[in-house]
C-alpha positions in Angstrom: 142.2 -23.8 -5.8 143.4 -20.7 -3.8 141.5 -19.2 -1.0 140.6 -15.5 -1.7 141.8 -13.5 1.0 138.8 -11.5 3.1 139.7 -8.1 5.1 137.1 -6.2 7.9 137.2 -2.5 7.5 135.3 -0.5 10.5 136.4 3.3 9.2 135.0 6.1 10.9 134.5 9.8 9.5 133.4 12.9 11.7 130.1 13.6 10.4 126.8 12.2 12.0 124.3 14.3 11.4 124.0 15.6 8.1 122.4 12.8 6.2 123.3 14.1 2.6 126.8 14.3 3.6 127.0 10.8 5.4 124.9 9.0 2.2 127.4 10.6 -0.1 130.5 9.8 1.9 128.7 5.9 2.2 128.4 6.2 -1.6 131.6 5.9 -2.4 132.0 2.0 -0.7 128.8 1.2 -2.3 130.1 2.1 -5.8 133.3 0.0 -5.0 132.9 -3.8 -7.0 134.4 -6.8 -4.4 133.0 -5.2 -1.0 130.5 -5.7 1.1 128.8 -2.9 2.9 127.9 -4.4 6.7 126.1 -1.4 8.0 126.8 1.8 9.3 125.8 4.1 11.9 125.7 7.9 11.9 125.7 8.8 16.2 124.3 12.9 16.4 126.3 13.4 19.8 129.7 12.2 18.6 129.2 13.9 15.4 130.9 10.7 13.9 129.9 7.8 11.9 131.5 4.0 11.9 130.9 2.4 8.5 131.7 -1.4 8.7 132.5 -3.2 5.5 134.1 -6.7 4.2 135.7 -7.7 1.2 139.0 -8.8 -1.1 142.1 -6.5 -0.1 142.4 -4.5 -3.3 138.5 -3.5 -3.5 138.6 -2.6 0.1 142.0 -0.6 -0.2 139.9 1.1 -3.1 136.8 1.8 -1.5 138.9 3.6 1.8 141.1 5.3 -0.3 137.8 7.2 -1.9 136.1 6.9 0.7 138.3 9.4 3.0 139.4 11.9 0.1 135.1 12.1 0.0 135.4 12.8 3.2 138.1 15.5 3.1 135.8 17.1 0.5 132.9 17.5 2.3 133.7 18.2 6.3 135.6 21.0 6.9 137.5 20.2 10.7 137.4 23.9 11.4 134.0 23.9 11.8 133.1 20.9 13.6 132.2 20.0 16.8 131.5 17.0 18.9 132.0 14.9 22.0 133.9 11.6 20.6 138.0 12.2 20.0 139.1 13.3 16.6 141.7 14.2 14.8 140.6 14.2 11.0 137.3 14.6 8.5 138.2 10.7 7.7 139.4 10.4 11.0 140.6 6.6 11.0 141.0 3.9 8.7 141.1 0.3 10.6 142.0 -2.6 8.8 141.4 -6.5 10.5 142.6 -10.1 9.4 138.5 -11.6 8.0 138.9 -14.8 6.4 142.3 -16.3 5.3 144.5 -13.2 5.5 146.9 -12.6 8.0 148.0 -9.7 10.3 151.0 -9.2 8.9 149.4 -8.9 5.4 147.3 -6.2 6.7 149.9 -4.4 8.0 151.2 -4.0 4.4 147.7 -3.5 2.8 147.7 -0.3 5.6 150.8 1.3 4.8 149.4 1.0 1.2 146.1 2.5 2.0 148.3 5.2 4.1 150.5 5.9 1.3 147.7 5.8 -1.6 145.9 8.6 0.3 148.4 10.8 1.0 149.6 10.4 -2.5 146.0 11.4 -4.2 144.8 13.7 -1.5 147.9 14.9 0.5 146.2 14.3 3.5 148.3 13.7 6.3 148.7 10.1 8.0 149.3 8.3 10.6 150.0 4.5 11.0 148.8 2.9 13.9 148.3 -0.7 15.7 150.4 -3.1 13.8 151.7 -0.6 11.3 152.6 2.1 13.8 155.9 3.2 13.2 156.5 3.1 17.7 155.3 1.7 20.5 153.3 5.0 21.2 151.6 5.6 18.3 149.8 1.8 18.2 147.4 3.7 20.6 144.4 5.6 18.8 144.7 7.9 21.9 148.3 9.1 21.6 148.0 10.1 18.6 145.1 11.8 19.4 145.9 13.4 22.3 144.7 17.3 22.3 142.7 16.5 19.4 142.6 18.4 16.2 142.8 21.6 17.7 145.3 21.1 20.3 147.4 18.6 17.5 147.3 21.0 14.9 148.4 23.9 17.2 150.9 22.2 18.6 152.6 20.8 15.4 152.7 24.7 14.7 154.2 25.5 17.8 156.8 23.1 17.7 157.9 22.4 14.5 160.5 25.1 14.3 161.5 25.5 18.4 165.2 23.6 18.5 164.2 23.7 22.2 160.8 21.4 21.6 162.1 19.6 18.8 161.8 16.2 20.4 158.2 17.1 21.3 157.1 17.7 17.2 159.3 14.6 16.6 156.9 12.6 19.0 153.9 14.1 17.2 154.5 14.8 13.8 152.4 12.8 10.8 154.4 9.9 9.3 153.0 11.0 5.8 152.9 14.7 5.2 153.9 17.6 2.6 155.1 20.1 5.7 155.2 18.3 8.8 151.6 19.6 10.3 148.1 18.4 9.7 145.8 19.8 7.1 143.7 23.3 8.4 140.6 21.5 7.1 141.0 17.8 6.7 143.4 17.3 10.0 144.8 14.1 9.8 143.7 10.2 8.7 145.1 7.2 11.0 145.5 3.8 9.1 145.5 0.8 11.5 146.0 -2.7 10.9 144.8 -5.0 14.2 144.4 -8.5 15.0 140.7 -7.9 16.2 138.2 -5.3 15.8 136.6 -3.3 18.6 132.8 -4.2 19.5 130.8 -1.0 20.5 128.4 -1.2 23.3 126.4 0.9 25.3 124.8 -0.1 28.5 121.4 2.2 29.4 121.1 3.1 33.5 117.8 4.2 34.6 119.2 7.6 36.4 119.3 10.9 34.5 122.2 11.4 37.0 125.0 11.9 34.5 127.6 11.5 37.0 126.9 8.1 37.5 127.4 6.9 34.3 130.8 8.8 34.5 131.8 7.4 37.6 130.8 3.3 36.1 132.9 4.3 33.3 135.4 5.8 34.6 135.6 2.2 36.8 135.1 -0.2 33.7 138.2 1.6 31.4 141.3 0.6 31.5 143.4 3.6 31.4 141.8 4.6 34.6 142.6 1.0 36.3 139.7 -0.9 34.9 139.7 -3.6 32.0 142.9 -3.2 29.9 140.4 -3.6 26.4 138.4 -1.6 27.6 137.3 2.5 26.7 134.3 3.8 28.6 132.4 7.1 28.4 129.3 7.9 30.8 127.0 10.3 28.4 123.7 11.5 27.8 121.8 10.6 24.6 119.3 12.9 24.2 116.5 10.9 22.4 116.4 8.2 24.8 115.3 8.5 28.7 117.9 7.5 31.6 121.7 8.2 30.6 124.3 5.6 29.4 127.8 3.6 29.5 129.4 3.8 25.9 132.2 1.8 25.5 134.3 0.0 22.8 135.3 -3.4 23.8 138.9 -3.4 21.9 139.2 -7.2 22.3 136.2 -9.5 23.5 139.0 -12.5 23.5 140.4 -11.1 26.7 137.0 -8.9 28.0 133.8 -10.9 27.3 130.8 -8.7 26.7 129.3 -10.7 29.6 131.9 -9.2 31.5 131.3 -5.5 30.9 127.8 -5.9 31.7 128.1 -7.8 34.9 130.9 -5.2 35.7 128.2 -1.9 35.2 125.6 -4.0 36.2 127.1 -4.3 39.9 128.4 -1.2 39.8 125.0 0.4 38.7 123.2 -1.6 42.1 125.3 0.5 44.6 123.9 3.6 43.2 120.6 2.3 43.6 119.8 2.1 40.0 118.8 -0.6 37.3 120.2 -1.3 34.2 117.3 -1.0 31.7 118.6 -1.6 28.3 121.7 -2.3 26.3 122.5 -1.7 22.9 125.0 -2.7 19.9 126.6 -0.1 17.6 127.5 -2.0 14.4 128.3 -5.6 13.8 129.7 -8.7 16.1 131.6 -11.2 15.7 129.5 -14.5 15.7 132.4 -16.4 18.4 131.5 -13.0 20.8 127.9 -13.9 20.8 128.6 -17.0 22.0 130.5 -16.5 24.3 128.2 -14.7 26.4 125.0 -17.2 24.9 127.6 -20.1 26.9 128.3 -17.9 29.9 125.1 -17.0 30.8 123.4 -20.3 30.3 126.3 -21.9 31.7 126.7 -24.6 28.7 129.0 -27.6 29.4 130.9 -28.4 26.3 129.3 -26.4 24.3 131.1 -25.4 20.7 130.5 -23.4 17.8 129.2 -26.3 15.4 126.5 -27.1 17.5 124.8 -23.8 15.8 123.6 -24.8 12.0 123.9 -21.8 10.2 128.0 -22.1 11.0 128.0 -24.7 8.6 127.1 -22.5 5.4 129.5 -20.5 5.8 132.1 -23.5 4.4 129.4 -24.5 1.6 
């Protein structure tokens, strides 16, 4: 008998805090026969929310597809606002290997998914991770670089200056009708990655902003801390003390347990406690346990020591 074939999907559209727009954009995986909607989690200061869902390739193709021309439909760029990087209403599409599917496979279901949207919607898109058509654009962050202001302005700028025409090269979508992003949609980025990101934020007991920066700005790897690694230090509003946000691109290479020990430390120079911390979204059951061995300091400890493992093969 074959093995069906199961992909993760962790998309992310700009909206977080308009809760008819969000349940209808939702709608449209929920209406979608094969998948599996995981959770997902609408954040007011980023303006943005991660939907995390599982399922067959086709349904899941399907449900993204419909999901981001919803999207498109319903957030107008032009008008929004809000402190996470963006490019795009559906601003990415990330596919990861799940159950019996490999990354190479993905790749191919996201240049489909890529190439279905543009084709229905005209959106423009970018491939990224695995699919990326360079080395530069497997990053989320060159792509997005200036945003969807400063991309879409600059795609302008350069698209018709012989003297900068290296520069729109560099930038320009690998799917669109004209070569710029869309005045209200912006632009979609379709990924295909061997692992998902895990996001985590890490509550300080300071309302001293700047220290949760300066942690941060420490515990990121572009900056010279952990290569898998983006930080932010921020401010959530409804909750006391200020905060480390970061997405953990990789917990194979940087443990959770790691992070936290890292702001932890970091945290005690300033004098200040860590009083909380918090998971946006699913895990991955082997990232759990990795920390549950670390910090209990387990000798030979292994996954099917835990029970529930067991019905997952049933």
């Amino acid at each position: 008998m074959e093995k069906k074939q199961f992909v993760l999907a962790v998309p992310n559209f700009s909206e977080g805090r308009r809760k008819d727009i969000i349940e209808k954009i939702v709608d449209e995986v929920r209406q979608v026969e094969g998948v599996k909607l995981v959770s997902y989690e609408p954040e007011a200061d980023f303006n943005r929310t991660v939907v995390t869902f599982i399922g067959e390739p086709n349904p899941v193709k399907e449900a993204l597809v419909n999901m981001a021309a919803k999207a498109a439909q319903l957030i107008d760029m032009r008008k929004h606002k809000g402190t996470h990087p963006r490019i795009g209403a559906q601003d990415t599409l990330p596919i990861f290997p799940f159950k019996d599917i490999t990354i190479e496979e993905c790749v191919t279901l996201a240049k489909e998914i890529g190439n279905e949207l543009h084709k229905k919607t005209q959106i423009p898109v970018f491939f990224a991770g695995e699919a990326a058509s360079n080395e530069d654009r497997k990053a989320f962050a060159y792509i997005r670089k200036g945003q969807y202001e400063g991309l879409r302005d600059l795609l302008k700028e350069t698209k018709n200056n012989k003297e900068r025409i290296d520069e729109y090269e560099n930038r320009k979508p690998d799917l669109s009708i004209d070569g710029l992003i869309s005045e209200s949609a912006g632009a979609t980025i379709c990924s295909a990655e061997c692992d998902g990101l895990t996001a985590y934020n890490i509550f300080l007991g300071t309302e001293n902003i700047q220290i949760a920066k300066e942690i941060a700005k420490g515990l990121r790897g572009p900056s010279g801390g952990f290569s898998t690694v983006r930080a932010v230090g921020i401010k959530f509003p409804e909750r006391e003390g200020v905060v480390v946000s970061m997405n953990l691109l990789d917990c194979s290479k940087t443990p959770m347990h790691r992070a936290f020990e890292f702001v932890k430390r970091e945290a005690k120079r300033y004098g200040v406690m860590v009083t909380g911390t918090e998971l946006v979204g699913p895990i991955k059951l082997d990232y759990i346990l990795d920390s549950f061995q670390y910090f209990f300091r387990l000798d030979g400890f292994n996954k099917e020591q835990i029970l529930e493992t067991h019905l997952m093969d049933m």
